[in-house]
N, C-alpha and C positions, 0 to 999 in steps of 0.2 A: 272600265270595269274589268280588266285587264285580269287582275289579281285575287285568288279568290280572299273573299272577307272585304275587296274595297268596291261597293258602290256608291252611286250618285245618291243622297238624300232629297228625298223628292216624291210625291206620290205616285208617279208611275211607277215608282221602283219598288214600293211596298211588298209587291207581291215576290219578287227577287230578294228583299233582305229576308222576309219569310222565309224561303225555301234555305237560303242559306244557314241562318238561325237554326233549321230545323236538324240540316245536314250534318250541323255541328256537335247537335245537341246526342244525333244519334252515333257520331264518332265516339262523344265522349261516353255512352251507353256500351258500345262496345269496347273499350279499354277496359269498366269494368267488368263486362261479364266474365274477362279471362279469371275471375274470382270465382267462376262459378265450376270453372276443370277440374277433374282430377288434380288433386295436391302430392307433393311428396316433402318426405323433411318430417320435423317431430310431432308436426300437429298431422299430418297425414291419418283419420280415422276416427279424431279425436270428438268428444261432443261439442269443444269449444269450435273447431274447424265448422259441425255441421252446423250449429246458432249462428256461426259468421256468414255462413253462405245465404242459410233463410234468411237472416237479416239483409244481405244484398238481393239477394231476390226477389224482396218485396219493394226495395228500393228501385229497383226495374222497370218493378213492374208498374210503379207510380209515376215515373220517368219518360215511360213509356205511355202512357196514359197521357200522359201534359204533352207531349209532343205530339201525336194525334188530337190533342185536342188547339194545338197550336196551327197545324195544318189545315182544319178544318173551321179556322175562325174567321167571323165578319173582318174586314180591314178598313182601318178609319187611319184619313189625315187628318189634321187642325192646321189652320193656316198661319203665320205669323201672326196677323190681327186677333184672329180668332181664340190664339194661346192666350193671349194678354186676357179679351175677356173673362175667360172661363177663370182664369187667377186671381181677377179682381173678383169676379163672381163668386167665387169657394170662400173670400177670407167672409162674408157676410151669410154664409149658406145653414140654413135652422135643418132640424131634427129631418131625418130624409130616409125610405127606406131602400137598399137596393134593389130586391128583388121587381120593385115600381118602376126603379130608374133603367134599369141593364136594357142595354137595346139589342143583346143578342145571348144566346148564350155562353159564347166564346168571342172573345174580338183581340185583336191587336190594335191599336191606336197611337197612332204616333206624331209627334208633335213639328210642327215645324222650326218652329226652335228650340231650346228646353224652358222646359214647364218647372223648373226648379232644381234641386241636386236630390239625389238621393245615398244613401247610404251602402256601400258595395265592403264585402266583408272578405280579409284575407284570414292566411294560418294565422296559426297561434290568438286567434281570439281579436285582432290589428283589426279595424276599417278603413277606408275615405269615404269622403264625399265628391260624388263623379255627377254628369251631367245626366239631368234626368230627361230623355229623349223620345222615351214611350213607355207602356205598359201595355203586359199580355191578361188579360182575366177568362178564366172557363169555371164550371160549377162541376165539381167532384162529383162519381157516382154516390158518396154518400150523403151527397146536398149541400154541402160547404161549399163555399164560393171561394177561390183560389187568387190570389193577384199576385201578381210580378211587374215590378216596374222594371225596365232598361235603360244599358246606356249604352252610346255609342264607343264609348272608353276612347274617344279622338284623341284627349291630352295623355292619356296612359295605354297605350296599348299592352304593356307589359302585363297588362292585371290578368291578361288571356293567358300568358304563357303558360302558366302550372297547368291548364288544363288540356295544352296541346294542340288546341286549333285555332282558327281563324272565324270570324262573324262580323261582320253589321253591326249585329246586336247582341248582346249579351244582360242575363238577367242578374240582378245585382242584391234581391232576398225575396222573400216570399213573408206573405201575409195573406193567411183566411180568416175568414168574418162568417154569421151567421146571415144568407141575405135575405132571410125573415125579419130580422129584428132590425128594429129603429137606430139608425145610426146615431149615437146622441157623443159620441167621446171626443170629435172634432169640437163641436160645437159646446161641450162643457170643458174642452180644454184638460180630460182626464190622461192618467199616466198610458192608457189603453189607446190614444192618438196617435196615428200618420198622418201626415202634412198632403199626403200623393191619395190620400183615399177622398177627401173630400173636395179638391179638386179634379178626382175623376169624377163624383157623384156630378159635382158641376157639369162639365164634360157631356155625361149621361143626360143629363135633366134638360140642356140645352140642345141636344140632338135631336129631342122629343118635340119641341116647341116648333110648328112652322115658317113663326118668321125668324129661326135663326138657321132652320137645313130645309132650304124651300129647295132647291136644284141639282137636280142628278143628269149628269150626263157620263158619254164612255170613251173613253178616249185609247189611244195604241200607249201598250206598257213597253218596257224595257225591255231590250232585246239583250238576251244572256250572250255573252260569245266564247262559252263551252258547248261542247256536246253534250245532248240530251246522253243519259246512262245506257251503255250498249250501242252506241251509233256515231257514226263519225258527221253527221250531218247536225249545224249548226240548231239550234233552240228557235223554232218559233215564235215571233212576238205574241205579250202576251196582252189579251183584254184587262182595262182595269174600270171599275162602274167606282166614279169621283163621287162623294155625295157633299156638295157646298157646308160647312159650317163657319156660318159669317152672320155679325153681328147685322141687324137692319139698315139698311143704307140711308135714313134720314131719322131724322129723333119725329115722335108722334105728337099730335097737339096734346092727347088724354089717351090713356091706356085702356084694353078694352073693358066695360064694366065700370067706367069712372065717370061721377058725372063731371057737366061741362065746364064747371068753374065761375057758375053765375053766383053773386056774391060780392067779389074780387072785383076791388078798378084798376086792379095792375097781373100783368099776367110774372109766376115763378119758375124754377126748374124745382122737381121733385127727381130727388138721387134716386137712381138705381135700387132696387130692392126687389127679394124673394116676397112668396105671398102665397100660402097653402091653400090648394086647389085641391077641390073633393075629388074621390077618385074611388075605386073599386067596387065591390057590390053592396049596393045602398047608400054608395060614398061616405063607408065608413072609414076610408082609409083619406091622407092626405100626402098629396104631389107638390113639393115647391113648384112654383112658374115664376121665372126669373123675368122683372118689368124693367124695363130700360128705362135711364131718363126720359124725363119729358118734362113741356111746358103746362100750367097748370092755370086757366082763367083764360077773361072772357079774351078774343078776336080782336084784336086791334088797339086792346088794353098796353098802355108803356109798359117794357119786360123791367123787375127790379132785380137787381146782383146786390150781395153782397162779397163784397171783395173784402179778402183775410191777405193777412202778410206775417208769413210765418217767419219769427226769427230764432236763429239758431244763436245761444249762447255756453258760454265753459262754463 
C-alpha cells in the first residue's frame, strides 16, 4: 500500500479506502474553490461572474456535506458468497420501502467482488460501464436519501485523470429517492429503475435478518504506511468491527411459521422466496424476509427432483 490510491481490497482495509476516498474528494473540493477568489479579466464584477460563484458555492457546500457524511458512515463488507446471494435475491425482490430497510443512516458497503457494472459518466455527455464494487448512501438534510455507487476503476484507471487525483474508490453517479415511499419501479420494471438500487435494498433487508448477520467480531485493520498529517510518526493500526453476512450454513427442513408438511409421502425443495413481514406501528407497514430454500414434507419421506435440461438452440 505503497502508493497512494493503491490498496489491498479486503475488509480490514475498508476503513483506509474510506479515508482515502474522502482525501480525494476534499482535493477535488479545493481545485474548485479557487472559483471562489477574487477574479480579474472581463467578467471581473460582473453579475454573470457573481451567479457563477453562488452557483459553485452551493455546489461546496453539498460536496462538502457528502463527504462528512461519508466520513461518518456505518462500514459493511459482503463476502464473495454473500454477493451472489444478495444478486440472486434482488432479481425476485417485491415492493420494499427504504426507509424500513437502511440499517444506518449513512454506510459505505462494499462488495467483495462486483455486484455488477454500473454506469460512470465522462465529458461531452460519453459513458462506460465500469465495475460496480461498492456504494456510499447517507440521507440529505432535506430528507432525500442520496446513493452513490463505486468503482474501483481497476481496468480504467485513466477515468480519474481529469479529476486530478488518486483513490480506491471513486463514485461513478448519483441517484436520490424519496426513502418514505415504496419502492415499486424495480419491481414494475418502470423507466424510473436502477438495477444497483434494488440490489442494495437486498443487501439492506438481508443484514436485518439474523440468520443471515448472526456474528460480529474485531479484528486489527490495516496499517497505513504514511504519516498521520503533521507528524513524522507512522499511522496506527487501525480497529475494524467485521459484522458476518453469510447466507445459513445448512438448508432448513421448514421455514419458520410453516407447517410440517403432513400430507405429503414424498419430501420437495421449495425455491427461495421474499415474503412480507408486518412491521411498523400496528404492523401497518410490510418488511420483505428473504426464505432460503428448503425441504418441504414429512421426515424420512423419498426426496422427489425434478430434473430440467435446458437446451439452447439458433
Amino acid at each position: 500500500m505503497g502508493n497512494r490510491g493503491t490498496v489491498t481490497w479486503a475488509a480490514t482495509s475498508v476503513p483506509e479506502i474510506r479515508r482515502q476516498w474522502c482525501a480525494a474528494l476534499d482535493s477535488v473540493a479545493a481545485q474548485h474553490a479557487e472559483g471562489l477568489k477574487p477574479q480579474t479579466g472581463s467578467l471581473a464584477g460582473t453579475r454573470r461572474l457573481a451567479r457563477m460563484q453562488d452557483s459553485l458555492a452551493k455546489t461546496l457546500e453539498a460536496m462538502a456535506a457528502e463527504t462528512e457524511a461519508l466520513r461518518a458512515a456505518q462500514l459493511y463488507w459482503v463476502s464473495r458468497d454473500m454477493t451472489t446471494t444478495v444478486v440472486e435475491a434482488a432479481a425476485t425482490l417485491p415492493e420494499w420501502t427504504p426507509a424500513v430497510a437502511v440499517p444506518a443512516p449513512a454506510g459505505l458497503l462494499c462488495w467483495a467482488r462486483p455486484a455488477g457494472t454500473c454506469s460512470f459518466a465522462q465529458g461531452g455527455g460519453a459513458s462506460t460501464d465500469v465495475a460496480w464494487d461498492a456504494l456510499f448512501w447517507f440521507t440529505r438534510a432535506d430528507g432525500v436519501m442520496q446513493l452513490t455507487p463505486a468503482s474501483r476503476l481497476s481496468k480504467d484507471r485513466d477515468l480519474l485523470a481529469p479529476f486530478n487525483v488518486a483513490s480506491p474508490l471513486w463514485g461513478t453517479q448519483t441517484v436520490v429517492l424519496n426513502p418514505q415511499a415504496i419502492r415499486t419501479e424495480e419491481s414494475t420494471k418502470s423507466t424510473d429503475a436502477h438495477q444497483f438500487v434494488s440490489i442494495l435494498g437486498a443487501a439492506w433487508l438481508l443484514m436485518g435478518q439474523k440468520n443471515f448477520a448472526d456474528t460480529t467480531r474485531t479484528v486489527p485493520g490495516t496499517i497505513a504506511d504514511r504519516p498521520a498529517p503533521g507528524t513524522r510518526a507512522p499511522r496506527p493500526p487501525q480497529t475494524v468491527t467485521l459484522v458476518d453476512i453469510r447466507r445459513p450454513s445448512s438448508a432448513r427442513e421448514k421455514p419458520e411459521g410453516k407447517g410440517s408438511g403432513h400430507g405429503y409421502d414424498h419430501r420437495f425443495w421449495v425455491a427461495s422466496h421474499w415474503r412480507d413481514q408486518p412491521w411498523g406501528p400496528n404492523n401497518s407497514q410490510r418488511k420483505p424476509k428473504f426464505i432460503e430454500a428448503y425441504l418441504k414434507g414429512p421426515e424420512g419421506a423419498p426426496l422427489k427432483t425434478h430434473d430440467k435440461v435446458r437446451v439452447l438452440r439458433h
